[in-house]
C-alpha positions in Angstrom: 0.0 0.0 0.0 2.9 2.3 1.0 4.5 1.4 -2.3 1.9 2.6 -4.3 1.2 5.7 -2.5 5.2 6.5 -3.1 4.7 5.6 -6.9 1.8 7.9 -7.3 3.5 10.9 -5.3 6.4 10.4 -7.5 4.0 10.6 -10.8 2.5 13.5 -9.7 5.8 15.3 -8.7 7.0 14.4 -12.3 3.7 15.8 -13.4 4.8 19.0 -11.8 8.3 19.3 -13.1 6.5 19.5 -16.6 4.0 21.5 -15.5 6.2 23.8 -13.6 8.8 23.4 -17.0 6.0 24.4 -19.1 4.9 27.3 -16.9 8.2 29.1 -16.7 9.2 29.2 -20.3 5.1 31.1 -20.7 7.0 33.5 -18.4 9.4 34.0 -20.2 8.1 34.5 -23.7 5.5 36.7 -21.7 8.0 39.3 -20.0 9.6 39.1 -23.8 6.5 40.2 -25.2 5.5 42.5 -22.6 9.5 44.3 -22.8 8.5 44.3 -27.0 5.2 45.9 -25.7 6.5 48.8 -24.0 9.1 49.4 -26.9 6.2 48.9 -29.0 3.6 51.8 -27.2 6.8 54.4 -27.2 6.8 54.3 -30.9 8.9 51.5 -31.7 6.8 50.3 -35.5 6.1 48.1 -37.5 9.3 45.3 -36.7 8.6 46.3 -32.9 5.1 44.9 -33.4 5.8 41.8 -35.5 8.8 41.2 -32.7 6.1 42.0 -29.9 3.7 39.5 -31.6 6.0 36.7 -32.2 6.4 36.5 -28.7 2.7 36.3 -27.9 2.8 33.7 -30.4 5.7 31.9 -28.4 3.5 32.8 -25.6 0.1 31.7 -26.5 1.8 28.4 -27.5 3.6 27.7 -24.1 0.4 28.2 -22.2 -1.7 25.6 -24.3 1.3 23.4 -23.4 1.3 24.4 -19.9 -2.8 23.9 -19.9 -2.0 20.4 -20.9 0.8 19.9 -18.3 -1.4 21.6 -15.5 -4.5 18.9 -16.4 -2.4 16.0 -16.2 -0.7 17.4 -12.8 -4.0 17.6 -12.0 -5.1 14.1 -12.5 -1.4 12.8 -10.8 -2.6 14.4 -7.7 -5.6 13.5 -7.7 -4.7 9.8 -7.0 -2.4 11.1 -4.5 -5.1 13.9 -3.0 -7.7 11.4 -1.7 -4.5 10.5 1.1 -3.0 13.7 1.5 -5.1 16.5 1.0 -4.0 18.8 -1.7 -5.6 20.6 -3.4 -4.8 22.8 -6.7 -6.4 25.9 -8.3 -5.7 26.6 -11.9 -9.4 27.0 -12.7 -9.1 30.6 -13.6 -5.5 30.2 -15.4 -7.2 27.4 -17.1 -10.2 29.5 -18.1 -7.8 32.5 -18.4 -5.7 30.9 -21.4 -8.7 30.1 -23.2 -9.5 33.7 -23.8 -5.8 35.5 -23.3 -5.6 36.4 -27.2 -9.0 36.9 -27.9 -9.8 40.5 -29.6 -6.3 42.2 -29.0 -6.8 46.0 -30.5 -4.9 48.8 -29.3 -1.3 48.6 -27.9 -2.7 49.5 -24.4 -5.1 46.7 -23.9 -2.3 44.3 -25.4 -0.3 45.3 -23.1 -3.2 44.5 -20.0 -3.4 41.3 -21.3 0.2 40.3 -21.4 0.6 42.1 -17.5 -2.9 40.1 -16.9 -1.6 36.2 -18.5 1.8 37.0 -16.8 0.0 37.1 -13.1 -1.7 34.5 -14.1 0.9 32.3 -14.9 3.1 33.5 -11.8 0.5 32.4 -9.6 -0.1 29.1 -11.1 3.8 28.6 -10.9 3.2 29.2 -7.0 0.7 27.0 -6.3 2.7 24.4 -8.6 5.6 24.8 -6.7 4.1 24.8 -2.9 2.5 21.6 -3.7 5.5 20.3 -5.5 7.1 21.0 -2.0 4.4 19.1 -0.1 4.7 16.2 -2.3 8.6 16.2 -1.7 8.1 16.2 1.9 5.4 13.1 1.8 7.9 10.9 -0.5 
């Protein structure tokens, strides 16, 4: 019984490391693409905005992978959950990624949604990481 419960904390903290993986190079591409942003609203043109937008691309690509990453985390933990107690919330980043690229206009309100998809995927790297930590501890 031990065994197994060791076997499925192990899955779900290899579930994590992808998700977390996953997770931080979104960051990245999204502080890229927010830096190319700024440039971009001081008058940087037309190669500013294709460089800005490549890096949403980047961006918008990471997250689906990270999307996928956090559902399978959240599947790993759920066979270890039911003995533990963890819980995770990525509901909202989940729900949040859907919709991030959705009816981008102006500079400004690109901008609001690259500051509001990099919160989003800081605190999902939080909550990743914290029960990451947890699951360490239980091993």
């Amino acid at each position: 019984m031990e065994d197994q419960l060791n076997k499925e904390i192990q899955e779900a903290i290899q579930a994590a490391n992808h998700a977390l993986a996953c997770l931080r190079q979104a960051d990245a591409y999204l502080q890229s693409a927010k830096n190319w942003g700024l440039f971009d609203m001081l008058g940087g043109g037309a190669l500013t905005t294709f460089f800005k937008h490549s890096k949403m691309d980047d961006a918008r690509y990471e997250m689906e992978r990270a999307k996928r990453a956090l559902q399978s985390f959240r599947k790993e933990l759920a066979d270890v959950d039911q003995r533990l107690h963890l819980s995770l919330e990525i509901g909202d980043f989940l729900t949040f990624a859907d919709y991030f690229f959705d009816g981008l206009i102006a500079d400004w309100l690109v901008q609001s949604k690259i500051q509001d998809a990099k919160a989003q995927v800081e605190n999902a790297i939080i909550q990743v990481r914290q029960i990451r930590e947890d699951l360490l501890r239980y091993r």
